[in-house]
Every structure is written in structure tokens, then in C-alpha cells.
N, C-alpha and C positions, 0 to 999 in steps of 0.2 A: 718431429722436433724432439728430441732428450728434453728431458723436464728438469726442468731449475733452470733453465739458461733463459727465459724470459723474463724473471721476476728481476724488478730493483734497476730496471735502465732508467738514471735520474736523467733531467732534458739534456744538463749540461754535457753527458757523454753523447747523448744523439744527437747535439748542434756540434759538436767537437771534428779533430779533424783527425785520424790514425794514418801515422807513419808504420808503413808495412817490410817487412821485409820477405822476399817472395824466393825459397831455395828450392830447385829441385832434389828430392831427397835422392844423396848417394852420386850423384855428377862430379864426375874429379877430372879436370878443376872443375869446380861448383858453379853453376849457371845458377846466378840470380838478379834479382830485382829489386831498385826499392822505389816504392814507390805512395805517396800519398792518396787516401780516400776518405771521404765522408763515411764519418761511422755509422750514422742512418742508415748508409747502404743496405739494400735489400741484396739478398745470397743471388739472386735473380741476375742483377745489376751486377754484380759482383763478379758471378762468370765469366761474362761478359767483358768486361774490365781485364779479368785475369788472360783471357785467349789473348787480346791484342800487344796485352803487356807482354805473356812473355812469349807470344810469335804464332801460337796454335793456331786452325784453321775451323774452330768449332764443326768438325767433322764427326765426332764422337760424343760417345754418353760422358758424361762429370758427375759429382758426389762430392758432399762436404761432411769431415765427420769431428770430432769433437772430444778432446778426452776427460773421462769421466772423472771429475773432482775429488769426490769420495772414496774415492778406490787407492788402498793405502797399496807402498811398493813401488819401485822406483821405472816402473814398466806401467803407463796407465792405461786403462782398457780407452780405446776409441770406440763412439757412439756416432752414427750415419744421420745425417739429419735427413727426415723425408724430403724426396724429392716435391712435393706437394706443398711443403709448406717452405719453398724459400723463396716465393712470393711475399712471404708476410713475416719471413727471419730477416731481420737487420746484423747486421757486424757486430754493433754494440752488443747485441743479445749472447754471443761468442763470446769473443773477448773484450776485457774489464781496464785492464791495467797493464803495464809494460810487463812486457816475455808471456803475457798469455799467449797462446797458438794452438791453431787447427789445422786442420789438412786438408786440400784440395785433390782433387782424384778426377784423373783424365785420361779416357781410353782405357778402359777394362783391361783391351786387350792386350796394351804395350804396357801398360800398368805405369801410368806418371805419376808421382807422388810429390805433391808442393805441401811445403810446410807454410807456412802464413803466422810469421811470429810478429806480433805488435812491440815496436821498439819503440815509438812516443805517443803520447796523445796532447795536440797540441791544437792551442783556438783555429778557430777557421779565422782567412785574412780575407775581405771583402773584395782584394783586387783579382785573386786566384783563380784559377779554373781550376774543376778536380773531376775525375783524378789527374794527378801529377807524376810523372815516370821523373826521379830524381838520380838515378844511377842504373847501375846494373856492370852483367859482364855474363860474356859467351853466348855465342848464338842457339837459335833456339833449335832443335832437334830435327831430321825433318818428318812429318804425318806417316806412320806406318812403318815403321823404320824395323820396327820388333824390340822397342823399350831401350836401354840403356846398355846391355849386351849386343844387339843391331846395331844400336847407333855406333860405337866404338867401333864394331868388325866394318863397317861404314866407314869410319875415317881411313881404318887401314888401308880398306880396296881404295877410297880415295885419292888417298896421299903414294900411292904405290901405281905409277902407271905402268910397273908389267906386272902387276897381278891380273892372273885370269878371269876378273869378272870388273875388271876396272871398265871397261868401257862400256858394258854393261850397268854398273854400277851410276857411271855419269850419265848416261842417258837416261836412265831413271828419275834421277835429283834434279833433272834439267840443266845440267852445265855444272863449275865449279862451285863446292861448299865452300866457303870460310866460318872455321869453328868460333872463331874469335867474333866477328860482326855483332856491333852492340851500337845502336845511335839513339839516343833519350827523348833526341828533340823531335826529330821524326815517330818516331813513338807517340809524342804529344801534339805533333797535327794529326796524327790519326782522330785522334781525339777530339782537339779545338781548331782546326783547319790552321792557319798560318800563324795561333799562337804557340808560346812555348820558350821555357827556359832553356838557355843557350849554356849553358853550363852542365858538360856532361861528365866530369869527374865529382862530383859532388859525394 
């Protein structure tokens, strides 16, 4: 864990609730997420959270890193937090206050990079279940694809049925992609089984 990012979580930010917003870095159009969570969250919890929200099949290694405060210059170094201690790092211990963010990192190999920028911090509501998938947009990527230069040469063989590797291509992905598929609610029975907010343009 980076040092300084434990000290000073008063309760009222660990009973609190963090509205997230979850971008994969560089997706045009941008595939994101917003979605609510308890800032108590442990980085654990948190992974966890993050596959389903934004589609992954925790098939691979993750990493969360953190950029360094102190470090003057408009480019801030990122700091890795051990894998070892995000059993015992909360969210709150990250981020503080709105537009704080860190970054998520999934699959080495395709190199996913989620930005994790805090847009509110707001009381917890007693009726709620959390986490809460309140939005989003574009479907998620699919496992192995070869990162963000794959996924696009991806779409092309897709969307192209006489390219030479199109039906190859489809039989790979199991049947037709849609890049667009985005559903909140279904999201949040994954979650809390038959609950969930019915409002998916939020």
C-alpha cells in the first residue's frame, strides 16, 4: 500500500456512500460505468464489483494504483498498491473528495486500464442495496481479444461479413457482438437477485 493514503479516514467517510464513475481508458466511444458503492469497500470487494459491472470474466490478474499526491507536474507518478494488502485497503483510504481517482488494471496482457474517478460522496439511504449500477454505455469488450487495437480489428471482421476471417471471427465470440448492449438493471440482479432500479438512463 503507498503511504499516506491510510491516515485521516474520519467514520463519516467510511459509513458514506461513493458515486463512481468507471471509464475504460482510451475506448472511443467511451465504455463507461456509473455506478454507486460503499466507501468502506475493501479493494478485495471492490474487484470484484468492478468485473461484473463492467462485463469481465475475472479470468485474469487486476492491480490498483494510485497517483502520487506530492509529486509536482501535470503528469502524476502512479503508485501500485500491493496485491496483499487489498484485503485491508478500503476505497475511502484512496479517494477523499470529488475528482479524486485511481486506476484499475486488468489483464496484463490486453492491458485494461479503468480510471475510477469519485463524482459524489453521498449519505448512505437505508432502503438501498449497494452496490448500485446507475448508468453506463457500450458493451463490454470480449476476454482475450488483444486489448483495444483487437477489440476494434474485432468489430471490423465483425461488422464485415466478407472479410476473410469473419466467420472465424464469429465462431470465436460465440455468435453475434452488439458493441452498444448496456442494461443496468440486469446488472443489479446480478447483484441483489430480482431487486434493482428500473431506470436505466440515469
Amino acid at each position: 500500500m503507498p503511504k499516506g493514503h491510510k491516515e485521516g479516514r474520519s467514520g463519516d467517510t467510511a459509513r458514506s456512500v461513493y458515486q463512481l464513475k468507471v471509464t475504460l481508458i482510451d475506448s472511443q466511444p467511451p465504455i463507461w460505468r456509473r455506478v454507486q458503492v460503499e466507501s468502506g469497500v475493501t479493494l478485495d470487494r471492490l474487484h470484484h464489483t468492478l468485473q461484473v459491472v463492467m462485463g469481465w470474466t475475472n479470468s485474469h490478474m487486476h492491480g490498483f494504483r494510485v497517483p502520487q499526491r506530492v509529486q509536482p507536474g501535470p503528469r502524476p507518478r502512479l503508485l501500485p498498491v500491493e496485491s496483499v494488502d487489498e484485503k485491508a485497503t478500503r476505497l475511502a483510504d484512496l479517494l477523499r473528495r470529488p475528482q479524486d481517482w485511481c486506476l484499475y488494471d486488468y489483464d496484463f496482457g490486453d492491458g485494461w486500464e479503468h480510471q475510477l474517478l469519485l463524482e459524489r460522496v453521498i449519505a448512505r439511504s437505508p432502503s438501498a442495496r449497494y452496490p448500485m449500477v446507475l448508468a453506463g454505455r457500450g458493451a463490454c469488450p470480449p476476454e482475450d481479444v488483444g486489448g483495444l487495437p483487437g477489440y476494434y480489428h474485432f468489430l471490423q471482421v465483425m461488422n464485415d461479413p466478407r472479410h476473410p476471417e469473419h466467420e472465424d471471427m464469429l465462431e470465436w465470440a460465440g455468435g453475434n457482438f452488439d458493441p452498444t448492449a448496456f442494461n443496468a438493471h440486469e446488472l443489479n440482479r446480478a447483484f441483489h437477485g430480482g431487486w434493482g432500479p428500473r431506470r436505466l438512463d440515469a
